[in-house]
N, C-alpha and C positions, 0 to 999 in steps of 0.2 A: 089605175094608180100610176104617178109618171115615175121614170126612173133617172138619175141623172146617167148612172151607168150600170151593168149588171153585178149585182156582187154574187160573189163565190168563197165560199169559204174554203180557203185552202190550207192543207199542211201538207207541211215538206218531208213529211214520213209517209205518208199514203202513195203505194204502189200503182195504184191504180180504181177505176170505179170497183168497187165490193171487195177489193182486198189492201190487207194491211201487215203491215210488219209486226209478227209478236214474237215474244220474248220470253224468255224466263229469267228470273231473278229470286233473291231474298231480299227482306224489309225486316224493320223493327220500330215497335209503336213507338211514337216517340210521345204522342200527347193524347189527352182524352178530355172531350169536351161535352158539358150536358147542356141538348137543346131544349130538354121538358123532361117530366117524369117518366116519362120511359123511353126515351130517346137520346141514345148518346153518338160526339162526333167524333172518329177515332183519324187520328192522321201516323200514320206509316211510312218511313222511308225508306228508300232501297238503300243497302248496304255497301253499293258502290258508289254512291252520291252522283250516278248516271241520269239524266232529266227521262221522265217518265212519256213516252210517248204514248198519245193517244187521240182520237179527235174527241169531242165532246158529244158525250152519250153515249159513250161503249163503258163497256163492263172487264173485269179481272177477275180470275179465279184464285182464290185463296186457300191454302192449305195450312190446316193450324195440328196442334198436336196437344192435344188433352191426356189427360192419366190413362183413359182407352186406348189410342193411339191417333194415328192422323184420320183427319175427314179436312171434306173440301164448301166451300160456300162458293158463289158468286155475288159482286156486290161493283154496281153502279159509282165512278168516279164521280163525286162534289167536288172537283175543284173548281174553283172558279176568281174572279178577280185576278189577281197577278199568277197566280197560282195555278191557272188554267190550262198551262203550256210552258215546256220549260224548266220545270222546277221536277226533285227529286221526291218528292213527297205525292203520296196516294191521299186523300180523305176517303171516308168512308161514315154517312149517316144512316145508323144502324136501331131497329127498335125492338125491345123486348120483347120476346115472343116464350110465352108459360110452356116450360117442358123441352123449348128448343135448345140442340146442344152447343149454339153455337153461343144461344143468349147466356148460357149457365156457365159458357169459359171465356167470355168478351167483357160480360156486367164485372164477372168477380176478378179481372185481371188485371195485372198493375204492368205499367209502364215499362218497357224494354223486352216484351215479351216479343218474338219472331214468327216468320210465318214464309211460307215458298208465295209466290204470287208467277201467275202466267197471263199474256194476252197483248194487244187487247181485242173486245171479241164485239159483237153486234152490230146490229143496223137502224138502230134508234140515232140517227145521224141526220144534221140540218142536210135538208136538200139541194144538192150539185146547183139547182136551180131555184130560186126562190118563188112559191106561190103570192098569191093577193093578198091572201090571209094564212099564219102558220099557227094553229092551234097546238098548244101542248095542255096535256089534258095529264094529270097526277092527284096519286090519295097517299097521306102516310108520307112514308122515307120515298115513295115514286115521284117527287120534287129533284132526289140526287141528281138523276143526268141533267135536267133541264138547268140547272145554275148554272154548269161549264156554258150550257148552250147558248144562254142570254148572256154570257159574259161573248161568247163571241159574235152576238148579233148584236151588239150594241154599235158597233161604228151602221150598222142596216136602219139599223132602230133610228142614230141621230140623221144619217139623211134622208130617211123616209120611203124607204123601199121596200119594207112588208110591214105589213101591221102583223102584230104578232098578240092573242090570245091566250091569258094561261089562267086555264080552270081548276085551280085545286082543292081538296078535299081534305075535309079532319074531322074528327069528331067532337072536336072542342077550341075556343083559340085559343088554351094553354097548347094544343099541337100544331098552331099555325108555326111552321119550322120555318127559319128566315125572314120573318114578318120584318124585319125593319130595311134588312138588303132588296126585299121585293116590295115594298111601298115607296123605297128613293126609286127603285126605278121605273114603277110609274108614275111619280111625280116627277123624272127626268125625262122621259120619252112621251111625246103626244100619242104615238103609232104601240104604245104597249098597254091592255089593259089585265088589268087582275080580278077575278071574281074567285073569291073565299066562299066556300062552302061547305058548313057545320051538318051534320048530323044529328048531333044531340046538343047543342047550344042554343039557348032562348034568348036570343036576342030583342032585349029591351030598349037597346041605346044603338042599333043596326047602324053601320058606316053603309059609304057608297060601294065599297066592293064586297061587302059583306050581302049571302045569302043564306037563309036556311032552309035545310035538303040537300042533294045530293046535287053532284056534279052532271049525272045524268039527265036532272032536271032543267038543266042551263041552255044543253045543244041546242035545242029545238028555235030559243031564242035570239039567236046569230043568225037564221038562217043557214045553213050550211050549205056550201055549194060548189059540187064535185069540181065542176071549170074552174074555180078559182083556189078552192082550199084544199091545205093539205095537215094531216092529224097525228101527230107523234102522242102516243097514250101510256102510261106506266103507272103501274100500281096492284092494286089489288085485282086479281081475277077478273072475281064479278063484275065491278064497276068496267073493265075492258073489252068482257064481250056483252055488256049492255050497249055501252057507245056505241062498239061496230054495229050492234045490231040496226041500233038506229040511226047510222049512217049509212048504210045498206040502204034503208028505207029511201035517203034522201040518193040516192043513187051512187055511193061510193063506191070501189073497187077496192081490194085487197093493196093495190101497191100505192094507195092514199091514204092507205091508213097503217101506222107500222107499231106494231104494237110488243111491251115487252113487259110480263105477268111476275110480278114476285110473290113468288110462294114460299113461306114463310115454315120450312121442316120442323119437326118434332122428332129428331133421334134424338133418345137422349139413352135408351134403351143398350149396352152393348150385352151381347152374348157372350157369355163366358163359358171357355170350357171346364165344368166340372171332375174330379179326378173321382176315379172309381172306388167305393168301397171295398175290402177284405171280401164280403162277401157276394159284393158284385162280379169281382174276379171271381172267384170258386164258380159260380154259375157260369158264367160263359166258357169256363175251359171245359164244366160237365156236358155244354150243350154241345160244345167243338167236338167233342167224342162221338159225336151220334153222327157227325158226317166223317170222319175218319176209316 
């Protein structure tokens, strides 16, 4: 594939290769947006109206504060479009999760609510170097990094200097999240293609990007090939050490494939401490007596 020139994605925060400048700050929700039934988009800004640095594809640690007290999440920046660099606002596309503590204080919370935010962190990041082909492979809300990331490979995209592949996963296309941002742009780019893939959608009226099964089932037919390509994957668990697995097969290495797993907690549970009864007291000072 020819290049006119090489590109590099660069920003003016980044210290150097694998490190970055982070931060701490506070935010407050300023909006909340629903992508689908269980999927909502929450945007946060820092409280010093400071532009949020980060490259595209790293993550934030959030600290929120519920009637328990504080707990911490980490969550992948969505920004993307203008929004991508520059600006004071975090997004965050977040999905309900039954029993999770963060789902039962994010779904039922209104607008203005605050939160500590630190980072930013990971290495889910377009490469220093551009491969032949750049797969990014996502299920669920594992689509957040990859938006910043196609917003910034689009000047790559319009002069034709990596083909870029994104294989994503949902169980339904009520969960196809960004279905109209990600169809303009493959209908804007020759060198970008999109393959959709349903789990539990019967597809009777099948488009050209649309598949059914899983995203695992797609690899095999790209050919994959360690000399040229390179594989950013995010999402669910399983679906991430499937792929590697079978990239492994096709002779990949660990540092061609960079992988970032959301695991989706269930504390919802806090332990409280119980005060002693009248009679609980009496007993332990009678027991105290016996070692006295």
């Amino acid at each position: 594939m020819g290049r006119d020139a090489p590109f590099s994605w660069h920003n003016p925060y980044r210290l150097g290769s694998g490190y970055f400048v982070t931060e701490k700050f506070e935010v407050r929700l300023k909006r909340i947006h629903r992508l689908s039934e269980s999927t909502l988009d929450f945007r946060f800004d820092r409280n010093d109206d400071k532009p949020v640095l980060f490259e595209p594809g790293q993550f934030f640690r959030f600290v929120f504060t519920d009637a328990a007290g504080d707990f911490e999440r980490s969550y992948s920046l969505c920004n993307y479009g203008k929004d991508v660099s520059g600006s004071s606002c975090l997004d965050l596309v977040i999905s309900f999760v039954e029993g999770g503590r963060a789902s039962q204080y994010l779904f039922h919370c209104q607008e203005g609510i605050t939160a500590t935010v630190s980072g930013p962190f990971g290495r889910l990041l377009i490469p220093e170097t551009l491969p032949g082909r750049l797969f990014l492979v996502a299920t669920s809300v594992g689509i957040a990094p990859f938006m910043p990331i196609l917003t910034a490979l689009s000047p790559a995209l319009q002069r034709k200097e990596v083909e870029v592949i994104l294989l994503f996963g949902a169980r339904s296309r009520d969960e196809f999240l960004y279905r109209e941002e990600l169809l303009a742009i493959q209908q804007r780019y020759d060198y970008f293609t999109l393959v959709m893939c349903y789990s539990r959608e019967v597809l009777t009226d099948q488009q050209p990007h649309e598949r059914r099964g899983y995203v695992t089932d797609q690899l095999g037919s790209f050919s994959p090939n360690p000399d040229s390509d390179h594989f950013l994957l995010c999402g669910n668990p399983q679906m991430i050490d499937d792929c590697f697995g079978l990239l492994r097969e096709f002779g990949f290495k660990a540092k061609q494939v960079v992988r970032e797993k959301y695991v989706f907690a269930k504390e919802t549970k806090v332990k409280v401490k119980k005060k002693l009864t009248k009679e609980q007291k009496e007993l332990i000072v009678e027991k105290m007596k016996k070692f006295q």
